[in-house]
SEKELO-55914 format. One line per field, with one value per atom (N, C-alpha, C): atom name; y negated, z, x negated. Coordinates in Angstrom, 1 decimal, decimal comma. Layout:
// residues N
name = c(CA|...)
y = c(Y|...)
z = c(Z|...)
x = c(X|...)
END
This chain:
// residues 228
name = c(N|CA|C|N|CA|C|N|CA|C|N|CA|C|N|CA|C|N|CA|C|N|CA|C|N|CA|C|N|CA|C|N|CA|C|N|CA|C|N|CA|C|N|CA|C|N|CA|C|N|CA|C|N|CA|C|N|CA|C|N|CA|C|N|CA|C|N|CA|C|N|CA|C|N|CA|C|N|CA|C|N|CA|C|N|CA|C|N|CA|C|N|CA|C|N|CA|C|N|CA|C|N|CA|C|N|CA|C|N|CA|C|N|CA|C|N|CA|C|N|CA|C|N|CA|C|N|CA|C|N|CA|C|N|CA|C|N|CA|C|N|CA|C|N|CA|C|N|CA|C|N|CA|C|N|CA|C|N|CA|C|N|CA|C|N|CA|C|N|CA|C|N|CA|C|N|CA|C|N|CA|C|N|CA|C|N|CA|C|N|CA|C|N|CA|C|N|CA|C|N|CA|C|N|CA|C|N|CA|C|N|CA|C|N|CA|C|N|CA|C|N|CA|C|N|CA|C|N|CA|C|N|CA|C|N|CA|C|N|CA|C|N|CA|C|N|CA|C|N|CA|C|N|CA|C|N|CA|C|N|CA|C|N|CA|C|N|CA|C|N|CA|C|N|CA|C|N|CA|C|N|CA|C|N|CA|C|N|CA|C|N|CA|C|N|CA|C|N|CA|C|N|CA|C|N|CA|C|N|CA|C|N|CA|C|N|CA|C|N|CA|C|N|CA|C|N|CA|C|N|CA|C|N|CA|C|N|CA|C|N|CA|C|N|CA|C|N|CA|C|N|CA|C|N|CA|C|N|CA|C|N|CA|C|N|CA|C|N|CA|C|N|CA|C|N|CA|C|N|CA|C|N|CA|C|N|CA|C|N|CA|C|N|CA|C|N|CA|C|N|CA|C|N|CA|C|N|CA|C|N|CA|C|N|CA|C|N|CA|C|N|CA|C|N|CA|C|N|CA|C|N|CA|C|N|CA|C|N|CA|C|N|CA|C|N|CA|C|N|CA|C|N|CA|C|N|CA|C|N|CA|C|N|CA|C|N|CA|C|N|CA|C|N|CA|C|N|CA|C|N|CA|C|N|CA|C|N|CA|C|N|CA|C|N|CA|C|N|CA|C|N|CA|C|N|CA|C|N|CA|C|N|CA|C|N|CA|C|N|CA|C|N|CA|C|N|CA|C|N|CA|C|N|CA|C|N|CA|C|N|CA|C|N|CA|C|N|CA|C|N|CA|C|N|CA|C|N|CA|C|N|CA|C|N|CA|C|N|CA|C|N|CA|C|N|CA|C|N|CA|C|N|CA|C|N|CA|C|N|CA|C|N|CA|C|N|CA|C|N|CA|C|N|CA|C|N|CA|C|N|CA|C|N|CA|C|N|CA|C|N|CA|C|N|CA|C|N|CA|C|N|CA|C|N|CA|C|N|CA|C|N|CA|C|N|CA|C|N|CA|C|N|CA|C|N|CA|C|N|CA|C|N|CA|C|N|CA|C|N|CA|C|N|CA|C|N|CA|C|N|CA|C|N|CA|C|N|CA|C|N|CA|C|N|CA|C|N|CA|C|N|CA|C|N|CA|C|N|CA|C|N|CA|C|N|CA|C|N|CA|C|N|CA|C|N|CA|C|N|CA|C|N|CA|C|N|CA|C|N|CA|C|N|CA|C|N|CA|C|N|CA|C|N|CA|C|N|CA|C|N|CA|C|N|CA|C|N|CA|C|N|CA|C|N|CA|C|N|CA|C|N|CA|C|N|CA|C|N|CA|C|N|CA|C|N|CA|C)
y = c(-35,7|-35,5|-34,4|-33,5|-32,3|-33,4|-32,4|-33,2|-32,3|-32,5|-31,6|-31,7|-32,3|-32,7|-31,1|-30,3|-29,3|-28,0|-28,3|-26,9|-27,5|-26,3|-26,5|-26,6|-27,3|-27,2|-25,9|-25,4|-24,0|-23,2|-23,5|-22,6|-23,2|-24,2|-24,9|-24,1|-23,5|-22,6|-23,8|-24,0|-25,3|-24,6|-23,8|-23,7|-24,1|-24,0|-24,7|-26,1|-27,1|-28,3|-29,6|-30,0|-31,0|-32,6|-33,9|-34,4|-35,7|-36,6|-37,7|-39,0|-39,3|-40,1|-41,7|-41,7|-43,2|-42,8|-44,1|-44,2|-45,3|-45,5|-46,4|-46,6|-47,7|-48,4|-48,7|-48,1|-48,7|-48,8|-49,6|-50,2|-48,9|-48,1|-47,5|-48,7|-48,2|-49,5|-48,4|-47,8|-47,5|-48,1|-46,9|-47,4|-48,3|-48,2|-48,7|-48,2|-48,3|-47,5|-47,8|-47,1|-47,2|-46,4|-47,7|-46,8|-47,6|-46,0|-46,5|-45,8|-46,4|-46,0|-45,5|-44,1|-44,0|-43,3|-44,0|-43,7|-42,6|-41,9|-40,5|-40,6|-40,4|-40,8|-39,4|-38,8|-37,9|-36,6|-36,7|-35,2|-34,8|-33,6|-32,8|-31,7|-30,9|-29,3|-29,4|-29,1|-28,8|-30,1|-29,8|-30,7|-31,8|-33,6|-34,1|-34,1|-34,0|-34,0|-35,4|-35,3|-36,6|-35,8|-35,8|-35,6|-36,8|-36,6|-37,6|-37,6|-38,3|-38,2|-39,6|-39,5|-40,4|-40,1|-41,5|-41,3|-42,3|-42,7|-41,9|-41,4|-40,4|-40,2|-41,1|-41,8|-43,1|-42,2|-42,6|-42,0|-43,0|-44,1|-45,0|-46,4|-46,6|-46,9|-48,7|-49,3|-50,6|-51,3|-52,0|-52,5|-54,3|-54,5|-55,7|-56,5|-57,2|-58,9|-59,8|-60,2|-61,8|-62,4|-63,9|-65,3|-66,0|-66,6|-67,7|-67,3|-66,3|-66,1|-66,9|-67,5|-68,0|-67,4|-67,8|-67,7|-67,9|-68,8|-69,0|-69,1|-69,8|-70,0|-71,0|-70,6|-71,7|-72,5|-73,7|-74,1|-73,5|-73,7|-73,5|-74,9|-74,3|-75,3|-76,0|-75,1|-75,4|-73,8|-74,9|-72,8|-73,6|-71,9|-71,7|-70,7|-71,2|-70,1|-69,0|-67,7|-66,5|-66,2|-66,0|-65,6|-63,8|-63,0|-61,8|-61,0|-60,4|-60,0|-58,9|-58,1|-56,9|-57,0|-56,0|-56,0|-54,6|-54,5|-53,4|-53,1|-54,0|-53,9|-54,8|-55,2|-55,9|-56,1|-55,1|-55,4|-56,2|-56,1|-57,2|-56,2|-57,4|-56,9|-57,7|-56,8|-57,5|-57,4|-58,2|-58,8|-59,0|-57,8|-58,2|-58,7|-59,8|-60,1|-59,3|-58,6|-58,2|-58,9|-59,5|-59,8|-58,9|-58,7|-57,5|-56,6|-56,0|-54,9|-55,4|-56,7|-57,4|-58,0|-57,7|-57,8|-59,7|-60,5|-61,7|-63,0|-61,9|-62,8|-61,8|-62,4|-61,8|-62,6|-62,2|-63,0|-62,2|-62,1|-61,2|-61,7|-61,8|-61,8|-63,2|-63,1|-64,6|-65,7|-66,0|-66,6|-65,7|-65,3|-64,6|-65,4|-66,9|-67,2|-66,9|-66,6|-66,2|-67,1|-67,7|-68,6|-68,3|-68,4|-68,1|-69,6|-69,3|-70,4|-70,7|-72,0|-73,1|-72,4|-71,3|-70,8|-70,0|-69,6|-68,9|-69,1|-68,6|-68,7|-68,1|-68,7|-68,3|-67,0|-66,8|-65,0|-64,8|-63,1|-62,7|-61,8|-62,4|-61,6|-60,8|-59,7|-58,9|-59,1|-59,2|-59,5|-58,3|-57,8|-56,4|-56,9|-57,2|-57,6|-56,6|-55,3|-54,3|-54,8|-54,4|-54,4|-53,5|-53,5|-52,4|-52,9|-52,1|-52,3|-52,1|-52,6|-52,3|-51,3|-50,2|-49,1|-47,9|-48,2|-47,4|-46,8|-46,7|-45,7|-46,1|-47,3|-48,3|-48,8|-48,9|-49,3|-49,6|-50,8|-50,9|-51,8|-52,0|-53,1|-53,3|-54,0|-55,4|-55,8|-55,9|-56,6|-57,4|-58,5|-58,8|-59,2|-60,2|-60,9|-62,1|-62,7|-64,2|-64,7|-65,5|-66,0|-68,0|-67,5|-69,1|-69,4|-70,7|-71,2|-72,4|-72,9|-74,3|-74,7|-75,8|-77,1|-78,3|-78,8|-79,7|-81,4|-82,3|-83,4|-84,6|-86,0|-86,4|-88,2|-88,9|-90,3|-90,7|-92,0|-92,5|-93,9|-94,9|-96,2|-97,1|-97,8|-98,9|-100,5|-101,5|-102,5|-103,4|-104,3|-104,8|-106,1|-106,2|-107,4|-108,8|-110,2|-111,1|-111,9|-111,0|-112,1|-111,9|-113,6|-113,4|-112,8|-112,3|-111,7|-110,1|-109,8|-108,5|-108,4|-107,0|-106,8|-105,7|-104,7|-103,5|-102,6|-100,9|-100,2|-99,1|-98,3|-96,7|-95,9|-94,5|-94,0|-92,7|-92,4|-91,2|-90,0|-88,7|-87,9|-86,6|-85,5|-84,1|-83,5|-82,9|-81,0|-80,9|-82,0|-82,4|-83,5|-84,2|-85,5|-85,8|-87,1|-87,9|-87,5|-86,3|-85,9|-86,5|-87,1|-87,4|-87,9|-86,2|-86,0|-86,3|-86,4|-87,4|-88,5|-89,3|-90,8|-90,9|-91,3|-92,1|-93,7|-94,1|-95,6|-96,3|-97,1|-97,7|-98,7|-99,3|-100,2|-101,8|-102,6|-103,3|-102,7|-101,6|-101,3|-100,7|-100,9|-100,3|-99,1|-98,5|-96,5|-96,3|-94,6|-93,7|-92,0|-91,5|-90,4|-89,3|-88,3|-87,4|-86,0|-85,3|-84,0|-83,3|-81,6|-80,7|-80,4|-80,4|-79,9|-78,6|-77,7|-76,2|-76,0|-75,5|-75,0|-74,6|-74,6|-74,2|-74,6|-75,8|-76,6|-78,2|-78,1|-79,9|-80,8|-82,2|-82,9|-84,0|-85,2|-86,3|-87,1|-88,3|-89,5|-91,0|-91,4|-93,3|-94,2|-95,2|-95,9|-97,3|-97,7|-99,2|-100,3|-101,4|-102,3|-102,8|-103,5|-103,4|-105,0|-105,9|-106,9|-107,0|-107,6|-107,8|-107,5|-108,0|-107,6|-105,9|-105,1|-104,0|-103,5|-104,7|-104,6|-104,0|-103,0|-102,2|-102,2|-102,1|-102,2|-101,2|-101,1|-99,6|-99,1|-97,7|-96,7|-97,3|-97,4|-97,3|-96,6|-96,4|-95,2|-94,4|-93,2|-91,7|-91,1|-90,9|-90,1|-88,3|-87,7|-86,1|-85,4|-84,8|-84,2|-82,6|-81,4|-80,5|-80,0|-79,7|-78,9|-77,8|-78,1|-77,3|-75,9)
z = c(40,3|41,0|40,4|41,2|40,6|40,3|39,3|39,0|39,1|40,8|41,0|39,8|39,3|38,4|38,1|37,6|36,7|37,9|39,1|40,1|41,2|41,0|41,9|43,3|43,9|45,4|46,2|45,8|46,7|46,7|45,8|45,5|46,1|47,0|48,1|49,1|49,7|51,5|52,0|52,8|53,8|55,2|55,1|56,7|56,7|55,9|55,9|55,7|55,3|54,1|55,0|54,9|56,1|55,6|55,8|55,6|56,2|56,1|57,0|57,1|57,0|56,5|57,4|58,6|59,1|60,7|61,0|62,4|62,9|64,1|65,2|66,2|66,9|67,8|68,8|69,7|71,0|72,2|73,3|74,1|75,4|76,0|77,0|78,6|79,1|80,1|80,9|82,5|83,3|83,6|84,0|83,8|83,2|81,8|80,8|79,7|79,1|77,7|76,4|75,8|74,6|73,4|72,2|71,2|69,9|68,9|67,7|66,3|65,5|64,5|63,6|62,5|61,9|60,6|59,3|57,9|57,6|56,7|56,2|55,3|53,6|52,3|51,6|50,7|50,1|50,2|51,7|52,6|53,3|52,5|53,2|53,5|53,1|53,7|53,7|54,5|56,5|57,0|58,1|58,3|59,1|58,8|59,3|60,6|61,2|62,8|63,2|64,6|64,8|66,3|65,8|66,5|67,5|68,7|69,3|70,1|70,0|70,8|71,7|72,6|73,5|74,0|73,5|74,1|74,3|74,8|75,4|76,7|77,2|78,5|79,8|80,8|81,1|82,7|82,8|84,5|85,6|85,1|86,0|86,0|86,3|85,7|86,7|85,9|86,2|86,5|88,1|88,7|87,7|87,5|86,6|87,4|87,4|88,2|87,4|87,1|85,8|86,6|86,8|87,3|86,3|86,2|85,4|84,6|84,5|83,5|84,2|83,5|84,0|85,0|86,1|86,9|86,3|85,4|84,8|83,4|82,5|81,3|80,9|79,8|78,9|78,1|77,6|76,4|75,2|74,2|73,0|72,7|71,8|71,1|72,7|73,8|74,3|75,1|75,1|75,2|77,1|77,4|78,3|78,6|79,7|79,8|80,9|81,0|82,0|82,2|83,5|83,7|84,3|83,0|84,2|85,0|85,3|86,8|87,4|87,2|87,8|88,9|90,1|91,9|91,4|92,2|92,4|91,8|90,3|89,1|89,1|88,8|88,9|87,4|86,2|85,0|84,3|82,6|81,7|81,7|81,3|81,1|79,7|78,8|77,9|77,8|77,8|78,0|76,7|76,5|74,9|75,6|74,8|74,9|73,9|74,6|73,8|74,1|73,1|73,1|72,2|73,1|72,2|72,0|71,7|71,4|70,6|70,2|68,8|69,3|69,2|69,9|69,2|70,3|69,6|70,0|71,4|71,9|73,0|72,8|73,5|74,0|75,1|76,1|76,9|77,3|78,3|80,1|80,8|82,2|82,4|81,2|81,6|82,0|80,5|80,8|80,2|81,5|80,8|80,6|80,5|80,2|79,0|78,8|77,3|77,3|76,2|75,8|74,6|75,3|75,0|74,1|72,8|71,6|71,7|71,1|71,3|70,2|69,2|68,0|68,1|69,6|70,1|69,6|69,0|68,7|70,2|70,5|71,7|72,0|73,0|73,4|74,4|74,6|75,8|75,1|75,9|75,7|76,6|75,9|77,0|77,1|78,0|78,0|78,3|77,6|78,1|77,8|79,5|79,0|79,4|78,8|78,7|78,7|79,9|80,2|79,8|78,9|79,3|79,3|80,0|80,3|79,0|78,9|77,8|77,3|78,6|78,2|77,9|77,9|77,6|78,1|79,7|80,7|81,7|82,0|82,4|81,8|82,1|81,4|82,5|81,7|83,1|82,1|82,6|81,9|83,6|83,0|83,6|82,6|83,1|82,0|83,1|82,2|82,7|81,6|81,8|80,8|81,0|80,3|79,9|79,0|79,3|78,3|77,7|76,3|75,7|75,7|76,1|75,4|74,7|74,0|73,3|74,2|74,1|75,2|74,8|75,8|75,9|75,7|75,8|76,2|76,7|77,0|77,8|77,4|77,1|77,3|78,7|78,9|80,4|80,0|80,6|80,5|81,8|81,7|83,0|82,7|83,7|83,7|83,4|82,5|82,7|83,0|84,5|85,1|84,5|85,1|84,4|84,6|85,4|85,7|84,1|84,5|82,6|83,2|84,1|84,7|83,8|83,7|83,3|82,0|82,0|80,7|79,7|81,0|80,5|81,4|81,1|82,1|81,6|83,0|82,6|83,9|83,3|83,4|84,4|85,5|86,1|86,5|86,0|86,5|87,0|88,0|88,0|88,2|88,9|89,2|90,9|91,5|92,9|93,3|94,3|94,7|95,1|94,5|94,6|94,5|93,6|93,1|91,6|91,3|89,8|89,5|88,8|87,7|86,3|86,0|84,2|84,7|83,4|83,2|81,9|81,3|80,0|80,4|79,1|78,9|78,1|78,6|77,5|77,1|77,3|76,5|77,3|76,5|76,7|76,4|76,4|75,9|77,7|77,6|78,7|78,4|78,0|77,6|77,3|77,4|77,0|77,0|75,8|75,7|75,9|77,0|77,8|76,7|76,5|75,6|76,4|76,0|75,9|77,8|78,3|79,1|79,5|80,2|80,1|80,8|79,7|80,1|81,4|82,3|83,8|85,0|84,3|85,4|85,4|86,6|87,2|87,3|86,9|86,8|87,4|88,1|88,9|88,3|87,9|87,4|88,2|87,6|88,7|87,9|87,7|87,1|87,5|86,7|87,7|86,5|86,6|85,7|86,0|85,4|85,6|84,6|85,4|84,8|83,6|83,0|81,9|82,4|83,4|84,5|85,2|84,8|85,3|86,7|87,2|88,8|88,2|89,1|89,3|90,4|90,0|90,9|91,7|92,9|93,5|92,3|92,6|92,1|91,9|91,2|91,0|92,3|92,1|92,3|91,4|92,0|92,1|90,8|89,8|89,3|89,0|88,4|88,4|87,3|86,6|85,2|85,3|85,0|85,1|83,7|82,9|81,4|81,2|80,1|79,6|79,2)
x = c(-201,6|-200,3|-199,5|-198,9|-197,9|-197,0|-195,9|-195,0|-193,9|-193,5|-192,2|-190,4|-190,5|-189,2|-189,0|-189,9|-190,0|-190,2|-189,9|-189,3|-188,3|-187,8|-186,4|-186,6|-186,1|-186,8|-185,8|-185,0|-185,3|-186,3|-186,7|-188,0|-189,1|-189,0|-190,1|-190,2|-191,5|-191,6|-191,3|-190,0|-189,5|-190,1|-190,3|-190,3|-192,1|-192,9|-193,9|-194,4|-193,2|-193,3|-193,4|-194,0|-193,8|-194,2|-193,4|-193,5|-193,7|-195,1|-195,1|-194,2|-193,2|-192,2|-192,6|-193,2|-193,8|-193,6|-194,8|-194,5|-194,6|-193,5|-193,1|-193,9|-193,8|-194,9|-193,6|-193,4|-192,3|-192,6|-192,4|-193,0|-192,0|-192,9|-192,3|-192,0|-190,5|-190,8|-190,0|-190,8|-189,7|-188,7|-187,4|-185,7|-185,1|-185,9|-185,5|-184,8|-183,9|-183,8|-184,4|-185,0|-185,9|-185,8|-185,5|-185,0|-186,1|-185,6|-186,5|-185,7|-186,0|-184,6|-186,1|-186,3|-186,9|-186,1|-186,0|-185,1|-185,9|-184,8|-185,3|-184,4|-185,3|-184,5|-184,3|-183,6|-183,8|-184,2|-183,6|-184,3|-183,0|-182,4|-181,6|-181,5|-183,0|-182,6|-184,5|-185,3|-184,1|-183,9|-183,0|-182,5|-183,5|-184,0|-184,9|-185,1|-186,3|-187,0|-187,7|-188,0|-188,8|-189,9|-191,4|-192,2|-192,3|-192,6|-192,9|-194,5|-195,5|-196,8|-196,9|-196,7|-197,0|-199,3|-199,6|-201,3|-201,3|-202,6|-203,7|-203,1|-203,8|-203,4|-204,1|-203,0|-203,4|-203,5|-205,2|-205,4|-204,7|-205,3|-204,9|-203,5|-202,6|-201,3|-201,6|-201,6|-201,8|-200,2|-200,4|-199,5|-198,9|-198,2|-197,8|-197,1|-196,7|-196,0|-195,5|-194,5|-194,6|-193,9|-194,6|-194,1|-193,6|-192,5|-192,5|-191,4|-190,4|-189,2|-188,1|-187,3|-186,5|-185,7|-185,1|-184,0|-183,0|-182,5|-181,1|-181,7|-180,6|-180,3|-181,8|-181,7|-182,7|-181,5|-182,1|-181,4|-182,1|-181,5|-182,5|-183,1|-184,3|-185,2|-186,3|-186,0|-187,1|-188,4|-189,1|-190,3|-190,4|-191,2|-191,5|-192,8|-193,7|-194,5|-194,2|-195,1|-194,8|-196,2|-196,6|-198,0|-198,4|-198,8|-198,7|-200,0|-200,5|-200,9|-200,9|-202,1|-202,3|-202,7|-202,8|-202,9|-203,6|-205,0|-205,6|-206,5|-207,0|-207,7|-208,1|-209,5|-210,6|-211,3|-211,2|-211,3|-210,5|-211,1|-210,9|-209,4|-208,4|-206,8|-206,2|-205,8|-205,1|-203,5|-202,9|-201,6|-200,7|-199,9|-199,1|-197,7|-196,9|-195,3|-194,5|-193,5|-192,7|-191,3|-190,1|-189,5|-188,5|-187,6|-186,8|-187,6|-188,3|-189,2|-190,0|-190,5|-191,2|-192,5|-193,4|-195,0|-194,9|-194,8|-194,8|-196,2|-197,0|-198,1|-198,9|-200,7|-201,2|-201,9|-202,5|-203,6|-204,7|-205,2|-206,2|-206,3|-206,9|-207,2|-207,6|-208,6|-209,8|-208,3|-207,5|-206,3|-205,1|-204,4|-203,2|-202,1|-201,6|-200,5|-200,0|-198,6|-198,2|-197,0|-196,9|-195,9|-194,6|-193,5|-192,5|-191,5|-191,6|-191,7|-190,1|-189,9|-188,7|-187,8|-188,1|-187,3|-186,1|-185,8|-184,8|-183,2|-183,2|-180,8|-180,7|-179,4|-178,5|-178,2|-178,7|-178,7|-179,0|-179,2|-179,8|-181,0|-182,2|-183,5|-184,3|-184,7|-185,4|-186,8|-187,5|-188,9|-190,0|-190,7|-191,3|-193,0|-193,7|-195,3|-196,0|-196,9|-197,4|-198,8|-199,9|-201,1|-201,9|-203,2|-203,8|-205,4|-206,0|-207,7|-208,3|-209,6|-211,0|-210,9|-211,1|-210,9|-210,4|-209,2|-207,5|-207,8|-207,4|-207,5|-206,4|-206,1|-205,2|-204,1|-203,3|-201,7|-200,9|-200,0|-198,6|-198,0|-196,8|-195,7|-195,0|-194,2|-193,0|-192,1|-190,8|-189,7|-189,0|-188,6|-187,4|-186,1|-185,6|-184,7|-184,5|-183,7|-183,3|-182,4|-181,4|-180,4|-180,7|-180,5|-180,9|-179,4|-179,2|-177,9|-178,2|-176,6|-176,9|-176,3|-177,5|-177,5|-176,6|-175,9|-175,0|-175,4|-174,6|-175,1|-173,6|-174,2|-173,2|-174,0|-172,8|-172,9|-172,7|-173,0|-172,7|-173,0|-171,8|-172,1|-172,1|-172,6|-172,4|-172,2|-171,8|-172,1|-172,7|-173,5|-174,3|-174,7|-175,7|-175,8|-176,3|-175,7|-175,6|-176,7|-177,5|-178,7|-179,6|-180,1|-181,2|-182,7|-183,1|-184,2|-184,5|-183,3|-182,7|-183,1|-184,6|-184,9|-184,3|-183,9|-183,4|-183,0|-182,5|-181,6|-182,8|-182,7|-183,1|-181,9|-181,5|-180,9|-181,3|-181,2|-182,0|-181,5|-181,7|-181,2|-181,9|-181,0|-181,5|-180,8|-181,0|-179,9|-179,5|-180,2|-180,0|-179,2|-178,5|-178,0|-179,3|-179,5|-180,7|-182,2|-181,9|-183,4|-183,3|-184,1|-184,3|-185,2|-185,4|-186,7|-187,0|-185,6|-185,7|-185,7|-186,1|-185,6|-185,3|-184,4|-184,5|-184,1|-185,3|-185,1|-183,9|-183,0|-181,9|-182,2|-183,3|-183,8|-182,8|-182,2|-181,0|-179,7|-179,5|-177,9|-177,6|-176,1|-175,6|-174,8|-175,0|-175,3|-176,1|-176,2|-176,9|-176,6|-177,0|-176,7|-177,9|-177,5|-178,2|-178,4|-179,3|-178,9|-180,0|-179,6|-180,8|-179,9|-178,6|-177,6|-177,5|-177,9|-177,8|-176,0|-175,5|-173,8|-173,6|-172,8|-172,4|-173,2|-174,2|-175,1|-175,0|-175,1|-174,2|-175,5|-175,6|-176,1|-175,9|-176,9|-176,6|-177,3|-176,2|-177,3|-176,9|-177,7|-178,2|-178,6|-178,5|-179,0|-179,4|-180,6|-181,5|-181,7|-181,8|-182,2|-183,9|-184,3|-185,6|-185,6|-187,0|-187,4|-188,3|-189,1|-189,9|-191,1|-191,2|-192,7|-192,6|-191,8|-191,4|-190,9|-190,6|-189,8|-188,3|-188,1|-187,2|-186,0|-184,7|-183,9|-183,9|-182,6|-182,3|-181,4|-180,7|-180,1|-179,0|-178,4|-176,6|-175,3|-174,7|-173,9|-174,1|-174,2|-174,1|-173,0|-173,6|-172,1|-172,7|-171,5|-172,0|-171,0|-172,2|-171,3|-171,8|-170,6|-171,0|-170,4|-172,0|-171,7|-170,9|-170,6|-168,9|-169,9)
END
């Protein structure tokens, strides 16, 4: 190894000097903006550059699709999957997730579901899934986005009936008047506390008592909570 200590760097040919300082991996996404931060230490004359090489050169530009991103909000601490989907291409496809620009999952054709993990803080996320064929000839992306919030939750009490037939209460709710797709069980208590709430979305609940033999009453009245 020279041991530059012992020459001056004016005395360096800069206009020949060139130095590899690192390279960045960034997900190109039409009408998208795309950025990449690359540090440069101890370099002040000349002033630092950034080469850029975009390859392979892609003949064929693969059409992308993703099902499955949310419409609205997530809560946090729960995942979801996204399925994506080339039209026009008939080979093997491999499928990376980028999340914020951070390569976090991949899949291929045979099954391309990619799963989007419960680890989320409260935000808004961008989703960028980039295809490419066997034989890097083919390429395409898709983005969308998605906001996680913290999820709410809600007590609710009722009555409870005097008959001794009476083993226990379950609690039923959804996102419709008289759709309900949860249940929780209250066992014998007459409350219960609802969690996992997405903020600015209204909820309808009902509630039934039920025998030892599992005979089930009708619904309650109707009540309706919309998260803070």
């Amino acid at each position: 190894m020279r041991n530059w200590k012992d020459r001056a760097f004016a005395d360096l040919p800069f206009a020949s000097f060139t130095q590899n300082l690192a390279w960045v991996a960034v997900s190109l996404v039409a009408g998208q903006a795309t950025t990449a931060t690359v540090s440069f230490t101890n370099l002040t004359s000349p002033p630092p550059s950034v080469t850029v090489n975009i390859s392979p050169s892609i003949t064929s530009p693969l059409a992308v699709s993703l099902s499955g991103v949310p419409s609205s909000s997530v809560a946090a601490g729960n995942s979801f999957t996204i399925t994506p989907s080339t039209s026009g291409y008939s080979g093997n496809v491999t499928y990376v997730l980028y999340l914020n620009g951070v390569a976090t999952a991949s899949s291929t054709s045979a099954d391309p579901t990619l799963t989007v993990g419960s680890n989320l803080a409260a935000g808004t996320y961008r989703i960028d899934v980039v295809a490419y064929s066997a034989d890097g000839q083919s390429a395409g992306s898709s983005t969308g986005t998605f906001t996680v919030v913290t999820p709410g939750s809600v007590t609710l009490a009722w009555n409870a009936v005097t008959s001794t037939s009476v083993a226990g209460y379950k609690l039923h709710y959804g996102q419709a008047s008289g759709v309900y797709n949860s249940t929780k069980d209250a066992g014998n208590h007459t409350s219960a506390t609802v969690t996992g709430l997405i903020p600015g979305h209204t909820y309808y609940f009902a509630a039934t008592d039920y025998s030892s033999t599992g005979t089930e009453s009708g619904y309650s009245n109707e009540v309706t909570y919309t998260a803070p």
